[in-house]
N, C-alpha and C positions, 0 to 999 in steps of 0.2 A: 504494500500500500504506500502510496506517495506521502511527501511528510507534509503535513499541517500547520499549518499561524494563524493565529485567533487576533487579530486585529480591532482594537477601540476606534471610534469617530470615523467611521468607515463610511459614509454617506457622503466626504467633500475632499478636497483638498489632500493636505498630506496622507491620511489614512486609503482616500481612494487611490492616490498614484501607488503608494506600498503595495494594493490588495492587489494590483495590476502588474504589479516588478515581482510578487511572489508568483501569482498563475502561471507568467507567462519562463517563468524557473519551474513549473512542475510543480508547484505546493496545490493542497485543497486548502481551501479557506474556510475559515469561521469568522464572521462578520458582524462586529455588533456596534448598531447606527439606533437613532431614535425613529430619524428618517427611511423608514426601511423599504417605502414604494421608490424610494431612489435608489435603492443598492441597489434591488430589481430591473430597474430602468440601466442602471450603469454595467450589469451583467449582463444585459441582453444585446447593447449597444458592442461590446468587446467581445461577444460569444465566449463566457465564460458559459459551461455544460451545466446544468442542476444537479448533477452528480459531484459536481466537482465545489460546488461553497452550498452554505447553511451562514443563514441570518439570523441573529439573534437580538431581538427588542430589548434594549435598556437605556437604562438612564446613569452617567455614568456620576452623577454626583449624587446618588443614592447607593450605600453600602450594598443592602439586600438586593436590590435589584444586581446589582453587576457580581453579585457572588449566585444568585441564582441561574444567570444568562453563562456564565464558566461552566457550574456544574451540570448544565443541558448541552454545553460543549461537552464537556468529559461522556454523556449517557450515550450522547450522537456520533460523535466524532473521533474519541477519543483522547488522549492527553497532547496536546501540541507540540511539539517541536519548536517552535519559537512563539512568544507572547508580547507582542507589540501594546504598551498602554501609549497608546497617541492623544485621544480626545483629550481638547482642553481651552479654556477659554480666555480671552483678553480685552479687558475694557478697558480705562484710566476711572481714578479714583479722587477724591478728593476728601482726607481726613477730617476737615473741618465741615464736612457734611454728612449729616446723621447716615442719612440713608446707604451712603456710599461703604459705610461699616456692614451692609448686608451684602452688598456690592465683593467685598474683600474674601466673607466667610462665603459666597458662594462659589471663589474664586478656586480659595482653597479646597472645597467640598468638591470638587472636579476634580483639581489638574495635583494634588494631592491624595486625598483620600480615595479619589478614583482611581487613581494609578497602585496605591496598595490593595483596594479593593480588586483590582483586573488582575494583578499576580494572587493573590490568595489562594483561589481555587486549586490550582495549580501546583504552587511550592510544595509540599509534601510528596506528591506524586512525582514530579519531576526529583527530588532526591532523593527515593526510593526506585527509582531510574537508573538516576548518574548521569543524568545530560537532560540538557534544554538551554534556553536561553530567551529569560526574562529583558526586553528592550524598554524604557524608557525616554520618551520624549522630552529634553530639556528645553532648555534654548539659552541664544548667546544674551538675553536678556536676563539670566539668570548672573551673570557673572559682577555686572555695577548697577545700582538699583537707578531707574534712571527719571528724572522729574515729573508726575504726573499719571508715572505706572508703576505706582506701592507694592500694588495688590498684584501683579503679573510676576514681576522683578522677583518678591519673595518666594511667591510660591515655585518661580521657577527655577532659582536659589534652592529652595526645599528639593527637589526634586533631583537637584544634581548628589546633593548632601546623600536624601533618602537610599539613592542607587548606589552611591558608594558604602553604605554602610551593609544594605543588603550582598552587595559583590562579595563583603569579606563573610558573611555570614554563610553564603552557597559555595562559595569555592573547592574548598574542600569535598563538598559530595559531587563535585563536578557538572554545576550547574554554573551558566553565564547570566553575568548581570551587566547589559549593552548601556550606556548614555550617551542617548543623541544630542546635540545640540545644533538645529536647524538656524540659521543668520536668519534673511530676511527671504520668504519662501512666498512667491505671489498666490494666497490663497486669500479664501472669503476674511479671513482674519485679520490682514496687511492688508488689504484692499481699501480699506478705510483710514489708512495713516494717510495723518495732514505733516508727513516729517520725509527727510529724502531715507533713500531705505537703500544704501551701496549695497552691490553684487547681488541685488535683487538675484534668483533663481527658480526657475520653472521646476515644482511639485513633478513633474517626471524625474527631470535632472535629479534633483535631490534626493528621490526614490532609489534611483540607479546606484547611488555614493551610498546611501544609508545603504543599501541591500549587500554591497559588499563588505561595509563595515560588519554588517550581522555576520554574515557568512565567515568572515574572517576573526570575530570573536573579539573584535576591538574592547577597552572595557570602555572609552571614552574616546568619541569624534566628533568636530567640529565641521558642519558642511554648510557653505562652502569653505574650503582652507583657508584663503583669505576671510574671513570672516575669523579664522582662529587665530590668525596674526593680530587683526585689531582687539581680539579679547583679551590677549596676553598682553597688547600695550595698556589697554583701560585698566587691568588689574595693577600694574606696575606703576601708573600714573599716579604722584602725591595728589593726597583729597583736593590742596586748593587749586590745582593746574585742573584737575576732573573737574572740579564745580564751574571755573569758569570757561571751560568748553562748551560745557551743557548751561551755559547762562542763556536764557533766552531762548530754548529748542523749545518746538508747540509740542504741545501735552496728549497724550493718546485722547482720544474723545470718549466722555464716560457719558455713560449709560441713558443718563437722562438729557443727553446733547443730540444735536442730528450734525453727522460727520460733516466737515466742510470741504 
C-alpha cells in the first residue's frame, strides 16, 4: 500500500499545493479542511482517484474535533506516514483593544493548540512504529515579533519552540519532528498585506522545497533560502537598529478593519 499524509487546512493555499506535491509523489491523502465541497472540487479538477484521499470535516481550533477527524484517519486509512499541521490563521491585533484579546486567544486556539491537537492522535502509534514524521508549519514571522502582528508573531514563535521541544522528545523512538518556516507565500493569507512582502513565492514552489525538506528529514527549513538569510540578520540585529527599521511599517489589518 502506498504511504499516506494526513494534511491540516487543506481547502486553500499552502495545504492544497502540499496535498498536490504528495499525490502527485505516490502518497494517499487524508485531508482535513472545514471547506470540504472545495477539497472535492480541487480533487476533481487534478484527477486525484476517490480511492486515493478521504476528507475529513474539522475544525482545527477545537481540541475534540481535530483528535476525532485523526482517529477516523487511523479507522480508515491507517497511521500516516507523514503529518502535516498546516492550518493557521493571521490577523493584526491591537492590545489596547478589548476585543482584539479574543482576537489573540483565537489565534493561539488554531495555529497552537491545533497543531498539538493534529499530532496527538498519532504520536503513540507512530512510536510504537519507529518512524513517521510529525511536520509543523512555522513561519519567518515567528523569529522578531513584528509591529501590529502580536498575536501571529507569538504564536508562531510558539510553534517553532513547540516542535523543537517535541523533536527531542520523538527522537529516540525514531520518529521526525519537521519545522517549516514559509517567508512570504502568495496565499489567501498575504493576499491582504498593505506591506511589501520580498521573495514573494508561489504555494506550488514552496510545496516542491517543503516536500523535499520532509522527504529528507530536515529538523528545520526556511523557504525561501533567502528568506533565511534575512531571518538570521533580524535575529542578530541590536533591538534599537530593529525598532527603527520597522518605525513606521503599516500594520497587518485586524479583524475588524476592511484590508486596504
Amino acid at each position: 500500500m502506498s504511504r499516506l499524509v494526513f494534511i491540516t487546512g487543506a481547502s486553500s493555499g499552502i495545504g492544497q499545493a502540499l496535498a498536490l506535491r504528495f499525490f502527485q509523489a505516490g502518497y494517499r491523502l487524508a485531508l482535513v479542511a472545514r471547506r470540504t465541497h472545495e477539497v472535492e472540487s480541487w480533487a476533481q479538477v487534478h484527477g486525484v482517484s476517490a480511492d486515493s484521499y478521504k476528507i475529513y470535516s474539522a475544525d482545527v481550533s477545537d481540541s475534540n474535533s481535530m483528535v476525532t477527524a485523526g482517529q477516523a484517519c487511523l479507522a480508515a486509512q491507517g497511521l500516516p506516514d507523514v503529518v502535516v499541521a498546516n492550518a493557521g490563521i493571521s490577523v493584526g491585533m491591537d492590545t489596547a483593544v478589548r476585543g482584539d484579546l479574543e482576537v489573540m486567544a483565537q489565534t493561539f486556539a488554531t495555529n497552537n493548540i491545533g497543531l498539538a491537537a493534529t499530532f496527538h492522535p498519532f504520536v503513540a502509534a507512530m512510536v510504537q512504529r519507529g518512524s513517521g514524521s510529525l511536520v509543523g508549519i512555522g513561519s519567518v514571522a515567528g523569529i522578531r515579533g513584528l509591529p501590529g502582528h502580536g498575536a501571529y508573531c507569538a504564536s508562531k514563535a510558539a510553534v517553532i519552540s513547540y516542535c523543537e521541544s517535541l523533536r527531542g522528545e520523538l527522537r529516540p523512538a525514531g520518529v521526525k519532528v519537521v519545522t517549516l518556516c514559509p517567508g512570504y507565500i502568495d496565499t489567501p493569507l498575504t493576499q491582504k498585506n498593505r506591506y511589501a512582502m520580498p521573495f514573494l513565492m508561489q504555494p506550488q514552489a514552496f510545496a516542491d522545497k517543503a516536500f523535499a525538506a520532509i522527504e529528507a528529514g530536515a529538523s528545520y527549513r526556511v523557504i525561501p533560502w533567502q528568506m533565511g538569510l534575512v531571518a538570521k540578520l533580524l535575529r542578530l540585529l541590536p533591538n534599537a537598529v530593529f525598532d527603527k527599521a520597522l518605525a513606521g511599517r503599516p500594520r497587518k489589518h485586524r479583524q475588524s478593519e476592511k484590508p486596504s
